[in-house]
Structure formats: structure tokens, C-alpha cells
Backbone as CSV, one residue per row, in Angstrom:
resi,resn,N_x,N_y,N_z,CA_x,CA_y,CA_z,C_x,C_y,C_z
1,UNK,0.836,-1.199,0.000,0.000,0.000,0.000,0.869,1.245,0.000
2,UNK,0.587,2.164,-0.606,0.674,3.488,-0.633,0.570,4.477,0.289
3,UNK,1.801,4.885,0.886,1.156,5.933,2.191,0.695,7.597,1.739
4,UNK,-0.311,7.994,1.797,-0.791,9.290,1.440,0.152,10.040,1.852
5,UNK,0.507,11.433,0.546,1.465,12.628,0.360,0.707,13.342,1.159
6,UNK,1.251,14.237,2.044,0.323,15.133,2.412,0.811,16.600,1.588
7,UNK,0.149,17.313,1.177,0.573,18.481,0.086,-0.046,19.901,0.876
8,UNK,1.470,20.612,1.197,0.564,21.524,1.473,1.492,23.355,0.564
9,UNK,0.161,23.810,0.437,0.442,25.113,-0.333,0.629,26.138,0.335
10,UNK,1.883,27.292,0.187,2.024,28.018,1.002,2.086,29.379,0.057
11,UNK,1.403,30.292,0.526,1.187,31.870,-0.268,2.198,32.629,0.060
12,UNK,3.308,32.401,-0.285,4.877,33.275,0.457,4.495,34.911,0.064
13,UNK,3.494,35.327,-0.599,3.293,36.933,-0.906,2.468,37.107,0.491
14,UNK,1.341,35.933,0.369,0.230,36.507,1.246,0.783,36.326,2.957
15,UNK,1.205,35.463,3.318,2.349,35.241,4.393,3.676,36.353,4.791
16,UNK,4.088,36.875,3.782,4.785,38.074,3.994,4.087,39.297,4.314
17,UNK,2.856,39.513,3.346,2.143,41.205,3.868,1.860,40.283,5.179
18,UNK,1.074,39.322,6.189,0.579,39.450,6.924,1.403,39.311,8.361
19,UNK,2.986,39.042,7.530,3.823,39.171,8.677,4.272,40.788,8.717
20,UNK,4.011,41.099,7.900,4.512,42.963,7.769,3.335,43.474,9.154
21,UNK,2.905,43.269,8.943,1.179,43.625,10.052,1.075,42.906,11.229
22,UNK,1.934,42.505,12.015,1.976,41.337,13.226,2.495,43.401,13.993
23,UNK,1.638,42.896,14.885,1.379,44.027,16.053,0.547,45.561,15.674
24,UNK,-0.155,45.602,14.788,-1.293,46.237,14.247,-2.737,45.836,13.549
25,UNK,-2.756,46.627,13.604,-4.401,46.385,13.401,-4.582,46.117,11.888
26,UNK,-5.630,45.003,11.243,-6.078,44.903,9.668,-7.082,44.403,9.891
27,UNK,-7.903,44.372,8.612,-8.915,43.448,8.394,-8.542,42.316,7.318
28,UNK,-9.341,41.756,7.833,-8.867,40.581,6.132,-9.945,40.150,6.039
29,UNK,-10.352,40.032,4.503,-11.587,39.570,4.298,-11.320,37.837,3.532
30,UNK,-12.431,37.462,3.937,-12.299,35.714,3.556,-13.417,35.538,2.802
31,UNK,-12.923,33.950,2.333,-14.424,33.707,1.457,-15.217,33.741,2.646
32,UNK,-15.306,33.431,3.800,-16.735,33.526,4.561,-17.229,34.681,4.901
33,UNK,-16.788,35.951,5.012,-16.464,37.417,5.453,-15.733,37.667,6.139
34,UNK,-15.626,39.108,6.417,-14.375,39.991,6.882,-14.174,39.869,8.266
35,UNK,-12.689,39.743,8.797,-12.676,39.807,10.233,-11.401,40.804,10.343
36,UNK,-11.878,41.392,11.744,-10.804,42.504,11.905,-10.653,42.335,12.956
37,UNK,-8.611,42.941,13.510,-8.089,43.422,14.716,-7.070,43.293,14.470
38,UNK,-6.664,42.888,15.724,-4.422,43.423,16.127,-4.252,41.635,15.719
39,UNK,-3.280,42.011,14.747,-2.491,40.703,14.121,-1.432,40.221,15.120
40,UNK,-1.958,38.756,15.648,-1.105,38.704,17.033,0.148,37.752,16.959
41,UNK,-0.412,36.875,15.702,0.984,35.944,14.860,1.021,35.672,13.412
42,UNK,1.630,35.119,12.620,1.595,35.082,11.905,2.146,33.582,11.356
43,UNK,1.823,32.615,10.386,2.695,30.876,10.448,2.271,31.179,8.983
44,UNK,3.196,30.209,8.461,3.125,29.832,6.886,1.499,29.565,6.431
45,UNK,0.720,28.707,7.405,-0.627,28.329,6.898,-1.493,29.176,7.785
46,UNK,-1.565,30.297,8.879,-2.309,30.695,9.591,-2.180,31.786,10.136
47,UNK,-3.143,33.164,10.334,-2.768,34.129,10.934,-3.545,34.062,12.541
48,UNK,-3.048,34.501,13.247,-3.742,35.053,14.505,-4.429,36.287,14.612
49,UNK,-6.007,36.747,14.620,-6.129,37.775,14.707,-6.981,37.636,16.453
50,UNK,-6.810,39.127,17.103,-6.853,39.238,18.094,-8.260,40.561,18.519
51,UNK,-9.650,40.387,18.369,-10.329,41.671,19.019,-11.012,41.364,19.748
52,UNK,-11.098,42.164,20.836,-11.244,42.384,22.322,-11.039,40.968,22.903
53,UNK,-11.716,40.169,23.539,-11.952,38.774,24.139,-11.717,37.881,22.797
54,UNK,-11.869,37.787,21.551,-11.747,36.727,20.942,-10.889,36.673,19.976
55,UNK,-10.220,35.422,19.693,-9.447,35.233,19.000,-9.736,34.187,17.671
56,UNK,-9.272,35.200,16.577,-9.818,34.409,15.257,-7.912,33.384,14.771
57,UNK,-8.699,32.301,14.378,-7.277,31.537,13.800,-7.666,31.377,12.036
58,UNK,-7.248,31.891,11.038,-7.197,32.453,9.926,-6.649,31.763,8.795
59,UNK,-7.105,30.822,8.380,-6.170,29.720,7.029,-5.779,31.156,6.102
60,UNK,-4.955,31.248,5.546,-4.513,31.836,4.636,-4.843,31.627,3.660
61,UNK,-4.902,30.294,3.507,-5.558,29.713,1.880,-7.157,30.490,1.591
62,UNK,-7.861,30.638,2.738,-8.845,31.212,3.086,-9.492,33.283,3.008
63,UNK,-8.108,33.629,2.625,-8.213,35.413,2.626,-8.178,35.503,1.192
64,UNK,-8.784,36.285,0.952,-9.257,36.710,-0.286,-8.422,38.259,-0.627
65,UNK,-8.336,39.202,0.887,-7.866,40.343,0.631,-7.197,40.613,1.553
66,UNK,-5.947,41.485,1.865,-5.862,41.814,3.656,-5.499,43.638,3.321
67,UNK,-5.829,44.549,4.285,-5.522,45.444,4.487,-5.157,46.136,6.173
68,UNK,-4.605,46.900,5.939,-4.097,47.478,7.636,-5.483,48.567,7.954
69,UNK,-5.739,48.184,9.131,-6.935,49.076,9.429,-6.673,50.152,9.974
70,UNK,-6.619,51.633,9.043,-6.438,52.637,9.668,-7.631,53.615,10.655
71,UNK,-9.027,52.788,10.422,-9.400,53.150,11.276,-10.380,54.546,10.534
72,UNK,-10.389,54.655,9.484,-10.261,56.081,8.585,-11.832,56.007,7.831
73,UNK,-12.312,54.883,7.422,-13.491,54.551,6.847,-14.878,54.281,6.716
């Protein structure tokens, strides 16, 4: 038998802006909708976002857009 590859894809653009943004504030919008706050980590497959009490864990494969939230809009 064959032991299953596990394959995984990594967005080295989208992984870089969202390490540029680790200790500020963005939103990122996903295919499910937008979530915003203070970017608290950042991993090859996952961001940490952080507002007030809750914490969102963020597939990357999953963002559609990210921007820094200036708060302005």
C-alpha cells in the first residue's frame, strides 16, 4: 500500500504582507467574510487575529484580501 502525500500550499506573498502587520491592526476579508483586529501571529498556513476577548485563527488559503486598518473609513 501506498502511504498518502500530504501536500501543502504556502502563499509566500500573502504570508509576507501578513507578517509585515503582526502588532497592528487589519482586516482581512475571507471567502466567509471579513474579520478585523491586532495581528497577534503570523505561520506559513495561519494568521492570529486578536479583538477584544476573541481570537480568530485564519487559514490563509482562506483570505481573499488583507488590508491594515487605519481606522479612517
Amino acid at each position: 500500500m501506498q502511504q498518502p502525500i500530504q501536500v501543502v500550499v504556502i502563499e509566500p506573498y500573502v504570508y509576507a504582507a501578513v507578517r509585515s502587520l503582526i502588532g497592528k491592526r487589519a482586516v482581512l476579508d475571507t471567502v466567509r467574510g471579513s474579520v478585523s483586529g491586532m495581528v497577534v501571529d503570523a505561520k506559513p498556513d495561519h494568521v492570529v487575529i486578536k479583538e477584544r476577548d476573541s481570537t480568530f485563527f485564519v487559514r490563509l488559503c482562506e483570505v481573499v484580501w488583507i488590508m491594515p486598518d487605519t481606522g479612517k473609513y
